[in-house]
C-alpha positions as CSV (number, residue, x, y, z in Angstrom):
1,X,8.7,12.1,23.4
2,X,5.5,9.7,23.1
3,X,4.4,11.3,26.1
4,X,4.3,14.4,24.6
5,X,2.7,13.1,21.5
6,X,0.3,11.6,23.3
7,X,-0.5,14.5,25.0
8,X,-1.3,16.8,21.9
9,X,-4.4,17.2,20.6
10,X,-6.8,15.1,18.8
11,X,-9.2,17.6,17.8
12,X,-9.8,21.0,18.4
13,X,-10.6,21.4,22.2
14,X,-10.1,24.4,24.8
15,X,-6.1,24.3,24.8
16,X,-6.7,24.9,20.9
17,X,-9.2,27.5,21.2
18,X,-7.3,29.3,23.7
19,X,-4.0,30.0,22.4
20,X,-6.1,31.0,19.4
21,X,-7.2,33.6,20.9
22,X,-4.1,34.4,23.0
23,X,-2.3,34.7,19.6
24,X,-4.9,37.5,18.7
25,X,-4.7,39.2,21.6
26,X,-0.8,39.1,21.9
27,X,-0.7,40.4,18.0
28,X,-2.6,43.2,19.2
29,X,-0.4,43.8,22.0
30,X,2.7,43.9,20.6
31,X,1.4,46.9,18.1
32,X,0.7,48.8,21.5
33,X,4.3,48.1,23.2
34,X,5.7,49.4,19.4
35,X,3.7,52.1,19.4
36,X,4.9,53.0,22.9
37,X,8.6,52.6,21.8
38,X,7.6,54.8,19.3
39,X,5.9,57.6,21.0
40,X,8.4,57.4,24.0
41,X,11.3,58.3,21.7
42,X,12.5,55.1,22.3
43,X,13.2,53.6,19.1
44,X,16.9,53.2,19.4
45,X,17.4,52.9,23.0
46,X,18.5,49.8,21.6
47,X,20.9,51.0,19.3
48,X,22.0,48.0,17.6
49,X,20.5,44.2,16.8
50,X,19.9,41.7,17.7
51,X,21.8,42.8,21.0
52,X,20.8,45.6,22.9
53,X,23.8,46.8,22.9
54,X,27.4,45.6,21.4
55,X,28.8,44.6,24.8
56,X,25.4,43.6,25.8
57,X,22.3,41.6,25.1
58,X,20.1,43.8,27.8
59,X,19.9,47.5,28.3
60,X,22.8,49.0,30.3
61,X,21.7,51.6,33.0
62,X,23.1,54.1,31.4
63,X,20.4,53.9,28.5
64,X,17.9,54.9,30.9
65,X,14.4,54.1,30.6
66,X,14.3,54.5,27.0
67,X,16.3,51.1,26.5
68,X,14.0,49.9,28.9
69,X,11.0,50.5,26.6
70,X,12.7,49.4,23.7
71,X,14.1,46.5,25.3
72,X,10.7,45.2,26.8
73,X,8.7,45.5,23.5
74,X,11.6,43.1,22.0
75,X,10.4,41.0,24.6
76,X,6.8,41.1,23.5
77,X,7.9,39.6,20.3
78,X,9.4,36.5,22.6
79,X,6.1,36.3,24.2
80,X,4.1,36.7,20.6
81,X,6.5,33.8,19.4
82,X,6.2,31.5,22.2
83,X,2.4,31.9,21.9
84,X,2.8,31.1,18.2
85,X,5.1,27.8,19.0
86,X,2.9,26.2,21.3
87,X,-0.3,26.5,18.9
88,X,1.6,25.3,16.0
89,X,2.4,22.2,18.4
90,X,-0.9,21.7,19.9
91,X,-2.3,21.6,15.9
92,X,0.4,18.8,15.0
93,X,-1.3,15.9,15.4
94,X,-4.3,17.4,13.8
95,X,-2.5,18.7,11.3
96,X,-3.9,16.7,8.2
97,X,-7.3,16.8,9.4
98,X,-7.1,21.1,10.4
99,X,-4.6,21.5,7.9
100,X,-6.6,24.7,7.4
101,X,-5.5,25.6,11.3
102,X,-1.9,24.0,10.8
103,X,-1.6,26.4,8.0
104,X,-3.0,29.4,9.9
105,X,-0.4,28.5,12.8
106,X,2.3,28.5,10.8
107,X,2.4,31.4,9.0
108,X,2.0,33.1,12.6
109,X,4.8,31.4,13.4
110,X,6.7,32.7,10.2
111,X,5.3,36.0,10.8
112,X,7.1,36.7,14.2
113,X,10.8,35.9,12.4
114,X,9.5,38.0,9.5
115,X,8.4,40.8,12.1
116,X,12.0,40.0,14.2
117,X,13.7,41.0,10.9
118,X,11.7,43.9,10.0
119,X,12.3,45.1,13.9
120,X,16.2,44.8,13.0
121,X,16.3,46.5,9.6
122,X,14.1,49.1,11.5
123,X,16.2,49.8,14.0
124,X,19.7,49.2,11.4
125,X,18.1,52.0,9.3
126,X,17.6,54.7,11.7
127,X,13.6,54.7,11.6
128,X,13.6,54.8,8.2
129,X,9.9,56.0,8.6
130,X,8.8,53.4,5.2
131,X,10.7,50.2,7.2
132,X,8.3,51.4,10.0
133,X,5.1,51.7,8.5
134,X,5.8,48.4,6.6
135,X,6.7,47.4,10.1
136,X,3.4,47.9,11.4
137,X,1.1,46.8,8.2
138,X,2.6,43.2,9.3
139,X,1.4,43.5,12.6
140,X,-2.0,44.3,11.2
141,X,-2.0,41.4,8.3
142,X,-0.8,38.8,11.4
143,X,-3.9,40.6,13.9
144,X,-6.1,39.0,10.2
145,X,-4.4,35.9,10.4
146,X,-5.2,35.5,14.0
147,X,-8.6,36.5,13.7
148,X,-9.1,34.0,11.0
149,X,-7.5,31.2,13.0
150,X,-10.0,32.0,16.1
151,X,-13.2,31.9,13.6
152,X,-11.9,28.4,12.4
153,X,-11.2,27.3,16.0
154,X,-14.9,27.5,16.6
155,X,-16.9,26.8,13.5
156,X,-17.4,23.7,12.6
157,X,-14.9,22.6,9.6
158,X,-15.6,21.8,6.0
159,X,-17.4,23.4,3.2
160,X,-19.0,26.9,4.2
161,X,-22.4,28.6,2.2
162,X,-23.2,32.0,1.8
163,X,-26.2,33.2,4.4
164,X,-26.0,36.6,3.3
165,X,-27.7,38.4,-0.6
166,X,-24.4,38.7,-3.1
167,X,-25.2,42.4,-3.5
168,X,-24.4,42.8,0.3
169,X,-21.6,40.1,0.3
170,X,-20.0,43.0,-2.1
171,X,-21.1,45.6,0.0
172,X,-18.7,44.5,2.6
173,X,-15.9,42.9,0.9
174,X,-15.9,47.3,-0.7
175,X,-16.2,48.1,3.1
176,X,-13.1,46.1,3.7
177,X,-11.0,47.6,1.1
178,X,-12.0,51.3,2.1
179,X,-10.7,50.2,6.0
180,X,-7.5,48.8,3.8
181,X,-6.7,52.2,2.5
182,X,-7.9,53.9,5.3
183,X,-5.1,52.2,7.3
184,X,-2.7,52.6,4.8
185,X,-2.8,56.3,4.3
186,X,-2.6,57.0,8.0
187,X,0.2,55.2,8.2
188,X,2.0,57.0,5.4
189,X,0.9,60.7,7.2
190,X,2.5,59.3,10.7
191,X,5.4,58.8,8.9
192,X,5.1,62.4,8.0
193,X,4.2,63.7,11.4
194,X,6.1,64.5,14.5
195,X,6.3,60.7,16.0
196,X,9.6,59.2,14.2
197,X,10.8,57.2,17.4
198,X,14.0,59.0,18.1
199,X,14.8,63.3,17.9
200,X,17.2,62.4,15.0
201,X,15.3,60.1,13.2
202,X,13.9,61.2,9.4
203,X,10.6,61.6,8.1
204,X,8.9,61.0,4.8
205,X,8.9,64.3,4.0
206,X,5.5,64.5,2.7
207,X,2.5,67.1,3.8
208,X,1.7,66.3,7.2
209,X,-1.5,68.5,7.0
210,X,-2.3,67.2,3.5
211,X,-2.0,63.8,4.5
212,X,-4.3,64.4,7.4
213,X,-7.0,65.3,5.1
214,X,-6.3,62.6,2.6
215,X,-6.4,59.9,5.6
216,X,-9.9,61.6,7.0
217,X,-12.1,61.0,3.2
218,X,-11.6,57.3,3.6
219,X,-12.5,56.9,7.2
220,X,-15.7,59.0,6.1
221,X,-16.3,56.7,3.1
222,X,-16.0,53.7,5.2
223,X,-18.2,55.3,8.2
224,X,-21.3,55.9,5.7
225,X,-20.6,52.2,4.3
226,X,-20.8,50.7,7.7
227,X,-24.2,51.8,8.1
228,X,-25.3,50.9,5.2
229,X,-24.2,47.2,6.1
230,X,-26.1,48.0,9.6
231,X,-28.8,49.1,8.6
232,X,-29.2,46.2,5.8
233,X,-28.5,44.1,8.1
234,X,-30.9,45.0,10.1
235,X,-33.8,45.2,7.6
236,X,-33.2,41.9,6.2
237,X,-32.4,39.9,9.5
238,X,-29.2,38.8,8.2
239,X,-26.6,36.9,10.8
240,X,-23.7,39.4,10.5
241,X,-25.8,42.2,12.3
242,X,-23.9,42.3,15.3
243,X,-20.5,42.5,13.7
244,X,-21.5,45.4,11.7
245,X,-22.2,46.9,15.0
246,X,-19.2,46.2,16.6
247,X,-17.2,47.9,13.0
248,X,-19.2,51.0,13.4
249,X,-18.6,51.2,17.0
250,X,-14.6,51.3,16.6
251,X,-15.1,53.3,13.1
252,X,-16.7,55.9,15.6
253,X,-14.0,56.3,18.8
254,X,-11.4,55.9,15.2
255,X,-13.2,59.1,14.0
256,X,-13.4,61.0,17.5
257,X,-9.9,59.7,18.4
258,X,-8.4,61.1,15.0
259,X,-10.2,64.5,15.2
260,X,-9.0,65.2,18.9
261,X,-5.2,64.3,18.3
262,X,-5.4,66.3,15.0
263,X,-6.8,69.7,17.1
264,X,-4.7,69.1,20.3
265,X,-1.2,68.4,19.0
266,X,-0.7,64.5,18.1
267,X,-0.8,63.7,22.2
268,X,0.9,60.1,22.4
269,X,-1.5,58.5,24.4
270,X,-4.0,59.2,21.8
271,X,-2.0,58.4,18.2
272,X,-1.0,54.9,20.7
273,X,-4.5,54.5,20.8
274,X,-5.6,55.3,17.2
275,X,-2.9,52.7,16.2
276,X,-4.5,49.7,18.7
277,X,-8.0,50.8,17.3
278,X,-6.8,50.1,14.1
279,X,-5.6,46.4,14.6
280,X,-8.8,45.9,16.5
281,X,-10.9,47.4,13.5
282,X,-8.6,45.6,10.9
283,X,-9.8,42.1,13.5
284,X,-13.7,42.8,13.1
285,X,-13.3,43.8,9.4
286,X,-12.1,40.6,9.2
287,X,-14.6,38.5,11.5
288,X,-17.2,40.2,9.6
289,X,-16.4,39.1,6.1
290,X,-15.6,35.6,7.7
291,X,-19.4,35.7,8.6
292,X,-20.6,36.2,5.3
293,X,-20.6,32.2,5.2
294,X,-21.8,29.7,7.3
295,X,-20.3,25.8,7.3
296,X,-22.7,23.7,5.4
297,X,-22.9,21.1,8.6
298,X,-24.1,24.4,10.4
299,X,-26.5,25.8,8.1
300,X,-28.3,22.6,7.4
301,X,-29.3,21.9,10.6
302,X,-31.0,24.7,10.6
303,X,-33.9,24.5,8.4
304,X,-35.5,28.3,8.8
305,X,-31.8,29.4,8.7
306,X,-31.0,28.2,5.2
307,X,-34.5,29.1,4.2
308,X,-33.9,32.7,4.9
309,X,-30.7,32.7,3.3
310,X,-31.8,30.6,0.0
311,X,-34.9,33.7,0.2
312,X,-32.4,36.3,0.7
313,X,-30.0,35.0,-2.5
314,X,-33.0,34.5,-4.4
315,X,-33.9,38.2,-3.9
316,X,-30.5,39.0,-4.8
């Protein structure tokens, strides 16, 4: 055991850094091996939980390949919980100094048993198409959490300044509540549309076509925000410049994506690719409003950097 102690960690180094980023990427995959269950019909080739079956803990030939699909995305969460174990181990001896990282870690960790239960209530309900959609706003939250614990993995730790004007600090944090209810609503009109995991499965019952409208005005909204960060960004120099080009990049294939599926029948390979876009846009959302401050250590040593931003507040 002291061998193992002694092995962990004593400040953040490239083990930290890289299961940070391999529990961002595995968040992110696991929404894709859901929405395949989802899209393949397969959400109760599993029928029951946390078995497979109630003879058996793994698909039965006779379930075909749709146990196979639901089977291997119950895997996923294994592989999204392992990943999530070994980070919270590699931050323990750190864990007073990163408690900020410990923290992080941790509620990944707890997010996986929460998303384990959510997966069996899912599947215990029949699709209830609410337990699904709150299913996959989880997924989304724990893509945030991850994106937050990479950004702390490698900045440099302690206080942090603003480096951008308040008015566009506001600007985005507006953004980022427009992508909020832009995810939101489309989630409530797939629970409406044709996609309910399994032929016998319910749906909400609400407007499919109305929803599809409703969903569409925030997108819009948050399309013309992003470029007004960009192109603010841009004028004024500020760091975050890059990240607003990265949100209006995704906000664009999210735009094309949803217009396509909406004129050529809801094709799965394209609502399976709307729902990955969104926990990718929900991850530079995120980054970008991490950006808005700087550590202190960092700005300081960078004299025309803080003068720029002191300038830029001041104009504020």
């Amino acid at each position: 055991m002291s061998r193992i102690s002694a092995w962990l960690p004593t400040r953040v180094d490239g083990r930290i850094r890289f299961f940070a980023w391999l529990s961002l990427v595995t968040e992110i995959v696991i929404v894709g091996t859901g929405g395949a269950v989802r899209l393949t019909a397969s959400g109760l080739g599993c029928p029951t939980w946390p078995t497979c079956t109630a003879q058996s803990l793994v698909p039965t030939p006779e379930m075909g390949v749709h146990g196979v699909i639901e089977f291997a995305n119950r895997l996923m969460t294994g592989v999204v919980g392992l990943v999530a174990i070994a980070t919270f181990v590699l931050l323990w001896r750190i864990r007073r100094e990163r408690r900020d990282l410990f923290v992080l870690a941790l509620v990944l960790a707890l997010g996986v048993l929460v998303q384990a239960l959510l997966g069996g209530v899912t599947v215990l309900t029949g699709l209830n198409p609410f337990i699904v959609g709150l299913h996959f706003i989880v997924s989304l939250l724990m893509v945030c959490v991850a994106t937050v614990l990479v950004y702390r993995t490698t900045t440099t730790p302690g206080p942090r300044r603003r480096v951008v004007p308040t008015w566009f600090a506001r600007l985005a944090h507006a953004t980022s509540a427009v992508v909020a209810i832009t995810i939101v609503v489309g989630v409530v009109t797939t629970a409406s549309g044709p996609h309910s995991g399994d032929s016998d499965a319910v749906r909400s019952g609400f407007d499919a076509e109305l929803f599809e409208h409703l969903h569409a005005w925030p997108a819009y909204v948050t399309l013309l925000l992003t470029v007004t960060l960009l192109a603010a960004a841009v004028i004024r120099g500020l760091p975050v410049a890059g990240w607003a080009v990265g949100l209006l990049g995704i906000e664009a294939m999210q735009i094309i994506i949803g217009l396509v599926q909406a004129r050529t029948g809801l094709p799965p390979v394209l609502v399976g690719s709307h729902m990955v876009l969104a926990c990718v846009l929900a991850a530079v959302m995120t980054a970008l409003i991490l950006h808005l401050r700087a550590p202190v250590a960092e700005t300081d040593a960078s004299p025309a950097s803080a003068t720029a931003s002191a300038a830029g507040t001041a104009r504020s």
